[in-house]
C-alpha positions as CSV (number, residue, x, y, z in Angstrom):
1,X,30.8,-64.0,32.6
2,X,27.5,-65.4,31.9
3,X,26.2,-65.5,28.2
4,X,23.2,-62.7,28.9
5,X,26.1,-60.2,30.7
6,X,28.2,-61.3,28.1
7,X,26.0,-60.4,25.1
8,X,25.0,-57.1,26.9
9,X,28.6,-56.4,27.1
10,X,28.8,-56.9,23.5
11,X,25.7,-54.7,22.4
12,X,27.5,-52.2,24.8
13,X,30.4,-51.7,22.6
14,X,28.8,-52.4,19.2
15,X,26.4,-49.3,20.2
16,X,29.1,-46.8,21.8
17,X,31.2,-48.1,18.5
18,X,28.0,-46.8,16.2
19,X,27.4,-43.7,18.4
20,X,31.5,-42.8,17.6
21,X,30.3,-43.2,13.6
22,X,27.9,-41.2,13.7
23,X,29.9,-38.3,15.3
24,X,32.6,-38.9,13.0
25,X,30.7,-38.7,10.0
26,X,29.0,-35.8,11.3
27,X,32.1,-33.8,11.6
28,X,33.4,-35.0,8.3
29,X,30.0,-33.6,6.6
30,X,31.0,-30.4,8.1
31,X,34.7,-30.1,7.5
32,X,34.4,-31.2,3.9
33,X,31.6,-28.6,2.8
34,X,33.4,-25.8,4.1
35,X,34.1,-24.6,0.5
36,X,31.1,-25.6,-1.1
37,X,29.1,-24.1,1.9
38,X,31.6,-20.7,1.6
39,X,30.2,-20.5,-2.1
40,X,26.7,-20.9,-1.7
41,X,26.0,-18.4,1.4
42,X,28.6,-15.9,-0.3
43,X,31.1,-15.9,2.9
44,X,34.9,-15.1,3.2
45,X,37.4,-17.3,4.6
46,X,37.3,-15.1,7.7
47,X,33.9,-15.8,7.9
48,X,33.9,-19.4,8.1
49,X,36.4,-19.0,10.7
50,X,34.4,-16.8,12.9
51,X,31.4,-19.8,12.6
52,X,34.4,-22.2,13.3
53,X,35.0,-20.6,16.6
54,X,31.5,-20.3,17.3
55,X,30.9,-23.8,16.4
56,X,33.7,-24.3,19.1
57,X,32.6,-22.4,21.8
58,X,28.9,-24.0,21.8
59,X,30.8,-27.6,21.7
60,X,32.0,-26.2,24.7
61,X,29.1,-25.4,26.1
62,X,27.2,-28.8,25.2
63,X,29.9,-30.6,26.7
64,X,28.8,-29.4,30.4
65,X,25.2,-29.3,29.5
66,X,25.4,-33.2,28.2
67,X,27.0,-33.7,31.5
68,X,24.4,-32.7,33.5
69,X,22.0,-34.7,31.2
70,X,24.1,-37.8,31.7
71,X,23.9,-37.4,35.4
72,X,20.0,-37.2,35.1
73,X,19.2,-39.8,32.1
74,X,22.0,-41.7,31.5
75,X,24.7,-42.0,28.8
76,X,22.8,-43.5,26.4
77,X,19.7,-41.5,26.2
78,X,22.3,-38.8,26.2
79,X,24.1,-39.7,23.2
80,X,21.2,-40.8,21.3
81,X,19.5,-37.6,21.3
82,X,22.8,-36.0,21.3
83,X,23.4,-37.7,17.5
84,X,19.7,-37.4,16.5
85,X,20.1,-33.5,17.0
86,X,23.0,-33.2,14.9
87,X,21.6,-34.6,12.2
88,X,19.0,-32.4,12.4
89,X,21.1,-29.6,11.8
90,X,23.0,-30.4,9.2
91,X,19.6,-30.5,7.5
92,X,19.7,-26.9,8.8
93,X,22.7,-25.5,7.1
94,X,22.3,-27.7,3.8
95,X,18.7,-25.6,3.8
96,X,19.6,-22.6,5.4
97,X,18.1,-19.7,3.3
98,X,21.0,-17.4,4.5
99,X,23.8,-16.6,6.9
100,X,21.8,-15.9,9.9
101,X,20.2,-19.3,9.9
102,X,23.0,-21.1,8.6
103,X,25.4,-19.1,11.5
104,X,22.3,-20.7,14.0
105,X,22.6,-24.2,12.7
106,X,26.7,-24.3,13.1
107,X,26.2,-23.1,17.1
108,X,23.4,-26.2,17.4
109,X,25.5,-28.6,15.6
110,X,28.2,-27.5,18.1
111,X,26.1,-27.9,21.1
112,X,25.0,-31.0,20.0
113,X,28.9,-32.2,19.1
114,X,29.6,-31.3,22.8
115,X,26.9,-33.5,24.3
116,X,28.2,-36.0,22.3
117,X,31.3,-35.7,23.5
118,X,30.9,-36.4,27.3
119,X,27.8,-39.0,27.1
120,X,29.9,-41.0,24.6
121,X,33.4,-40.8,25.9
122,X,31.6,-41.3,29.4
123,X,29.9,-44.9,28.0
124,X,32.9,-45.7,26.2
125,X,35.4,-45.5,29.5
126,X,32.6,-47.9,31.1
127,X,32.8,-50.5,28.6
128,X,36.2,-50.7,28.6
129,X,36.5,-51.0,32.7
130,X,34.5,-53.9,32.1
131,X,36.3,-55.6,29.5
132,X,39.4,-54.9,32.1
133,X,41.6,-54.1,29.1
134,X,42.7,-51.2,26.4
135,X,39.9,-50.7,23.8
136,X,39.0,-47.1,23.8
137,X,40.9,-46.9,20.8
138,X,38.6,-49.1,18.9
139,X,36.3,-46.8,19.2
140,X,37.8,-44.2,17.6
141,X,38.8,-46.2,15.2
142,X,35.3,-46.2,14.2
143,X,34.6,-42.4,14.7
144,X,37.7,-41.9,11.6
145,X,36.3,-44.8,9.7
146,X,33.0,-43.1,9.4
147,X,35.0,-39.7,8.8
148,X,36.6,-41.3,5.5
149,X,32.9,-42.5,4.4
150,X,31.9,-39.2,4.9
151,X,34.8,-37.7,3.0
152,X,34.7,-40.1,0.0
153,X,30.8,-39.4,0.3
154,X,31.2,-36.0,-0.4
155,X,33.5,-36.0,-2.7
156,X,32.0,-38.5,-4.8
157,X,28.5,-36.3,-4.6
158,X,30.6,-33.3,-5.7
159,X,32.0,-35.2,-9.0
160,X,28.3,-36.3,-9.7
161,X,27.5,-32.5,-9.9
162,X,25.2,-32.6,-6.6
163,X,25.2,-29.3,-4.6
164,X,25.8,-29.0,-1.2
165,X,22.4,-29.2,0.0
166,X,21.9,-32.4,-1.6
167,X,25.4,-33.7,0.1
168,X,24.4,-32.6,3.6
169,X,21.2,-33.9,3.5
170,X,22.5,-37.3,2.3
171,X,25.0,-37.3,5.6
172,X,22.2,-36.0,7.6
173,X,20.1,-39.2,6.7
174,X,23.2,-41.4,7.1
175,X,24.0,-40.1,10.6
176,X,20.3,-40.7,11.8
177,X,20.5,-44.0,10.8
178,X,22.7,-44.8,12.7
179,X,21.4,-43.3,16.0
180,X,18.0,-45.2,15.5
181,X,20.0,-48.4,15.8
182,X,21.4,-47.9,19.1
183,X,20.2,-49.4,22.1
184,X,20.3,-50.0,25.6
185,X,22.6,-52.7,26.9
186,X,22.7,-52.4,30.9
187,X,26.1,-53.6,32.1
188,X,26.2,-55.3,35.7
189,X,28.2,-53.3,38.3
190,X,31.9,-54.0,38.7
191,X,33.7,-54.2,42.1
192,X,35.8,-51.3,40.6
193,X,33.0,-49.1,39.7
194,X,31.0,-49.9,42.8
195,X,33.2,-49.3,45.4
196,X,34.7,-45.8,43.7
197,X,31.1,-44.2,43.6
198,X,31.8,-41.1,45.2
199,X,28.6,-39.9,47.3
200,X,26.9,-36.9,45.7
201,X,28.7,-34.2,48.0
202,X,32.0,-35.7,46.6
203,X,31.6,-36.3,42.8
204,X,33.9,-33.4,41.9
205,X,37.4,-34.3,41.7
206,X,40.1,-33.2,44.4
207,X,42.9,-31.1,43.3
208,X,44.8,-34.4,43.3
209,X,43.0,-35.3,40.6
210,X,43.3,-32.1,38.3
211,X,46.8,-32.0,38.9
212,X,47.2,-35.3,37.5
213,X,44.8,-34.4,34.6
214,X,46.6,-31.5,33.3
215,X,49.7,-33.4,31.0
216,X,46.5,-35.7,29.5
217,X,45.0,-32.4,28.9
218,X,47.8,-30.7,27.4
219,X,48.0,-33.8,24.9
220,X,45.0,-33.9,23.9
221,X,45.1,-29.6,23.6
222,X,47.9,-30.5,21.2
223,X,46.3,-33.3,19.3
224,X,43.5,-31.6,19.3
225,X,45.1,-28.5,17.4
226,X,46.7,-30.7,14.7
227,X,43.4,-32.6,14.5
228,X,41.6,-29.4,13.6
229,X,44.0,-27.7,11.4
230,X,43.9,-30.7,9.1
231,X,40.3,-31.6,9.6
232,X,38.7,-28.4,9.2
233,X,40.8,-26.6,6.6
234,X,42.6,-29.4,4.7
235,X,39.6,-29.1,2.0
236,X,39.7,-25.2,2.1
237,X,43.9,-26.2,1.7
238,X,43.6,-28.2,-1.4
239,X,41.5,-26.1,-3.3
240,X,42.5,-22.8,-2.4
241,X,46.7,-23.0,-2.2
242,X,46.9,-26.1,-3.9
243,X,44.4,-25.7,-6.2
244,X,42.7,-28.4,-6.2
245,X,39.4,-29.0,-7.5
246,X,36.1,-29.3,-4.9
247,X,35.6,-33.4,-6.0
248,X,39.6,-33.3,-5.2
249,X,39.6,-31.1,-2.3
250,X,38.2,-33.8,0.3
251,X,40.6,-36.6,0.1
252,X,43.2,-34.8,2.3
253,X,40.6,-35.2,5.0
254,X,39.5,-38.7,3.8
255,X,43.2,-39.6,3.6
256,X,43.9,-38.5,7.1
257,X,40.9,-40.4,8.6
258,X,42.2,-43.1,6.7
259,X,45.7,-42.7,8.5
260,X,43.7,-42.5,11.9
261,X,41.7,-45.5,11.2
262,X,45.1,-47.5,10.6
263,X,46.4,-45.8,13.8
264,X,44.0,-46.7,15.9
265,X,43.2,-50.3,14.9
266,X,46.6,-51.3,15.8
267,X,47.1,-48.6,18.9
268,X,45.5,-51.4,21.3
269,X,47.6,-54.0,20.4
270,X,50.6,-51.8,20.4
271,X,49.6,-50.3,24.2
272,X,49.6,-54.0,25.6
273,X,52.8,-54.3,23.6
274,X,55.5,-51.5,24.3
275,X,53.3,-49.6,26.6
276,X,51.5,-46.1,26.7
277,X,54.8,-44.3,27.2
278,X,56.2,-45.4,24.0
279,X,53.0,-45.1,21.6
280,X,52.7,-41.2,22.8
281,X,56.5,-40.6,21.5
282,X,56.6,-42.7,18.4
283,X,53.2,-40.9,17.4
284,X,54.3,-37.2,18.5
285,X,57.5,-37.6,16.4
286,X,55.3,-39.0,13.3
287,X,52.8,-36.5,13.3
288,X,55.5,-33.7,13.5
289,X,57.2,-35.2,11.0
290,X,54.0,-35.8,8.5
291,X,52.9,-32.1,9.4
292,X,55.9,-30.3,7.7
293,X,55.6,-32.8,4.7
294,X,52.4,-31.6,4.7
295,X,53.2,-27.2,4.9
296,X,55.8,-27.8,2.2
297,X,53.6,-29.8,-0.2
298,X,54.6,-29.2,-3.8
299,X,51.0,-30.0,-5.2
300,X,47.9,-31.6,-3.5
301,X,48.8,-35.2,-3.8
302,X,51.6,-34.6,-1.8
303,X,49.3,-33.0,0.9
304,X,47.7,-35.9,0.8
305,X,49.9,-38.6,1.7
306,X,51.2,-36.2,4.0
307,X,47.8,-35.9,5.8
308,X,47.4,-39.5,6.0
309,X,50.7,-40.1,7.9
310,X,49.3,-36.8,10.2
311,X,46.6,-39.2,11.0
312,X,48.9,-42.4,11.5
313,X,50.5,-40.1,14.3
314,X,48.2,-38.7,16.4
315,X,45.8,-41.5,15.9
316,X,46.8,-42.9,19.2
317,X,46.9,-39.8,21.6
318,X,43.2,-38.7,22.2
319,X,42.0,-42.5,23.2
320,X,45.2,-42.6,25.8
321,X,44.2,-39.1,26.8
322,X,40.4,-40.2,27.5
323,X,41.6,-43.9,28.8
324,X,44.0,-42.1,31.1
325,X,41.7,-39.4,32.5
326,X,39.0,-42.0,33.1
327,X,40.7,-43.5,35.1
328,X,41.5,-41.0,37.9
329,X,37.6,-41.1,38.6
330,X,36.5,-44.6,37.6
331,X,33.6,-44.2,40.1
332,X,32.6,-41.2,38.0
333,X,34.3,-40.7,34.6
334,X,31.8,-38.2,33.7
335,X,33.1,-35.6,35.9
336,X,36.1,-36.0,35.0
337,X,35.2,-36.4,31.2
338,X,33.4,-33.0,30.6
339,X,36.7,-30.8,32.3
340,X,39.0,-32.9,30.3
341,X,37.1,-31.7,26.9
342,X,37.6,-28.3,28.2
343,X,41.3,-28.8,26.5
344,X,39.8,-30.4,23.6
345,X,37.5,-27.3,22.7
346,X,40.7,-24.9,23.7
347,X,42.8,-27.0,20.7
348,X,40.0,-27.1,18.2
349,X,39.8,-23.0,18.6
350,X,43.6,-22.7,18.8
351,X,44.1,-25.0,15.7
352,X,40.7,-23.9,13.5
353,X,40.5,-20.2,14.8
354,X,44.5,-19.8,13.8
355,X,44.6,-21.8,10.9
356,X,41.5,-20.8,9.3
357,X,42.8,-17.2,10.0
358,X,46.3,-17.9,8.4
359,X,44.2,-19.3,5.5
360,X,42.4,-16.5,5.1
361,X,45.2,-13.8,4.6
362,X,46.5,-16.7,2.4
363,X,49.5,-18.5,4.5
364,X,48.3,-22.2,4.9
365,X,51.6,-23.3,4.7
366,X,52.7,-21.9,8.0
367,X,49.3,-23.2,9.7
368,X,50.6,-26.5,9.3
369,X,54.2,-26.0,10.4
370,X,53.5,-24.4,13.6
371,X,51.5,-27.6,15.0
372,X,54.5,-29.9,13.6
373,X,56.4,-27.7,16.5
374,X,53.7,-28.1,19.2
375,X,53.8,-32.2,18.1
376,X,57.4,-31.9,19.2
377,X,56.8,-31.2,22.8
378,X,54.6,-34.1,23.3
379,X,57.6,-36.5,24.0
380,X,58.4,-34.5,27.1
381,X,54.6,-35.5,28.5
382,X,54.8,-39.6,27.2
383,X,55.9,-39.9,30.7
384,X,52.8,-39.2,32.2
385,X,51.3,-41.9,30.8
386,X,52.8,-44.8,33.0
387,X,49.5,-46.4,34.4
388,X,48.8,-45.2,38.1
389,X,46.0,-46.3,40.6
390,X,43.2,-44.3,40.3
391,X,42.5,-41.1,43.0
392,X,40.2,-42.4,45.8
393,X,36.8,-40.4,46.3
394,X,36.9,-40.7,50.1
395,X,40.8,-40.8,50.8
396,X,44.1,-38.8,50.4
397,X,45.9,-41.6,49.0
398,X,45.7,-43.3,45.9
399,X,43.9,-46.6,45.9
400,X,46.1,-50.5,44.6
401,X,44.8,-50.5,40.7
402,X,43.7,-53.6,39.8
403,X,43.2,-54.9,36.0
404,X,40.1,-52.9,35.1
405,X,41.6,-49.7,35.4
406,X,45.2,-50.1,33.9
407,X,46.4,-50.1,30.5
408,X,48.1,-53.6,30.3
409,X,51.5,-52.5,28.8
């Protein structure tokens, strides 16, 4: 590797690291104003679920429209404009004279969330071919480190007195920021990706492929569910069951970014160690375990700790997912990319439309033990996770792997 390809590679990863910030701290300007946005607009419980969903369903959306944006401008542009727009609108809803505006900005922020999704996760399955090893959980280490900034952010701003338009407009800023310092970092062609490029009438994926992409899906449905159940109502959790105040209210969420960011830092290290198969079991049981702690917490600093070992557990399973599913298509991760968010959207509206329902007719408790059953089942998939050679575009067989495409266990 020559210095200039080298320091590309670098700048690669330092700018799909930012780009995961910026997401995360977008997300945890959203989760943890649900309350203080609930107040100021006047809406129910049920409400905020309803724009939950919505918020969801666009996400959805934006996921297959930032694919076809990759395809035509690249990753980066994508996820550049991608971040830029959500920041935009959470200058939208901080401002937002009333519901129907602020209803408008939640569907944007969603579309823009889903763009992000595919152009980022797309870049970031790149890099990591290229550095021929695990690292995709780095990355997500740095989407929940931004996520506790946000948090402590927030609730810091609330114990000043600030009102929510002031807080969201001091994420927006932050968020922005960081987009304007990404940049383009072009990454030489690897003998993987080069020989896997499917030719345009055969970029989307055999049934060979989807078959082996549904137990990563149903993982990352699953994580997906107890990520959005604690993410998107722990605040609304605290303050309305446990009765915590709204400076108090966000350190559940901080607290489980804080377990994800100690998760994930070590989740590399631990793959190369033990192996996929193991990390996905240890981390279902834990997150099972921490998400009962969690619907039978006495008072809110229980709920706390108990979110923070929620993160710990799952911390892992979303970067395997993505890691995994990349690589049935390393030719075109992309492709592959935007179906597999198709569970992740399906979890966030199973785990934020039930939850924030359960909320709202005032039984928290048992939106946080049903995903502590769900973690359960993971174990049964860990096995899925063995590293296989990728699916070739222009043959029934699978291809020999070689060292840029496995996990090294």
């Amino acid at each position: 590797m020559t210095p200039s390809v080298g320091g590309s590679l670098t700048g690669a990863r330092r700018g799909t690291a930012t780009v995961f910030a910026a997401q995360g701290m977008a997300v945890a300007a959203v989760s943890t104003t649900v309350p203080a946005v609930e107040g100021r607009l006047g809406l129910s419980s049920l409400a905020m679920t309803v724009l939950t969903i919505a918020l969801t369903l666009a996400a959805g959306v934006g996921s297959f429209a930032g694919l076809a944006a990759v395809r035509r401008w690249g990753p980066v542009a994508v996820m550049r404009a991608a971040v830029l727009t959500a920041a935009a609108t959470l200058l939208s809803v901080a401002w937002a004279p009333g519901r129907a505006t602020a209803s408008t900005a939640y569907v944007l922020f969603g579309l823009a969330l889903g763009a992000i999704d595919v152009s980022v996760n797309t870049r970031a399955a790149t890099v990591e071919r290229h550095y021929g090893r695990s690292i995709l959980s780095s990355f997500y280490a740095a989407w929940s480190a931004a996520g506790v900034a946000a948090a402590l952010l927030t609730a810091g701003l609330s114990r000043l007195g600030w009102p929510v338009p002031y807080v969201l407009t001091a994420h927006a800023v932050l968020v922005a920021l960081l987009a304007l310092t990404v940049r383009p970092h072009a990454l030489a062609p690897t003998p993987s990706s080069s020989s896997a490029r499917p030719a345009p009438h055969d970029e989307v994926p055999g049934r060979r492929v989807w078959a082996r992409l549904v137990p990563f899906g149903v993982v990352l449905l699953v994580a997906y569910v107890v990520d959005s159940t604690v993410s998107a109502w722990s605040t609304a959790y605290l303050h309305q069951t446990l009765g915590a105040s709204l400076a108090a209210a966000p350190l559940a969420y901080a607290a489980y970014q804080t377990g994800t960011v100690t998760g994930r830092a070590g989740a590399d290290l631990m793959v190369r160690r033990v192996g996929p198969v193991a990390v996905v079991r240890a981390a279902a049981l834990l997150a099972a375990v921490a998400l009962t702690g969690l619907a039978v917490a006495p008072s809110w600093p229980y709920a706390v700790v108990a979110a923070c070992c929620a993160g710990l557990g799952v911390a892992a399973l979303t970067p395997l997912c993505v890691a995994a599913a990349g690589r049935l298509r390393p030719g075109a991760p992309e492709t592959v990319l935007a179906r597999l968010n198709v569970f992740n959207y399906v979890g966030v509206l199973v785990g934020a439309g039930a939850s924030g329902g359960l909320g709202a007719t005032g039984h928290f408790r048992i939106a946080y033990a049903i995903p502590a059953a769900l973690a359960v089942t993971l174990v049964l998939t860990a096995r899925f996770f063995r590293p296989t050679a990728p699916e070739s575009p222009h043959a029934g067989t699978p291809r020999r792997p070689d060292s840029a495409h496995v996990l090294s266990p």
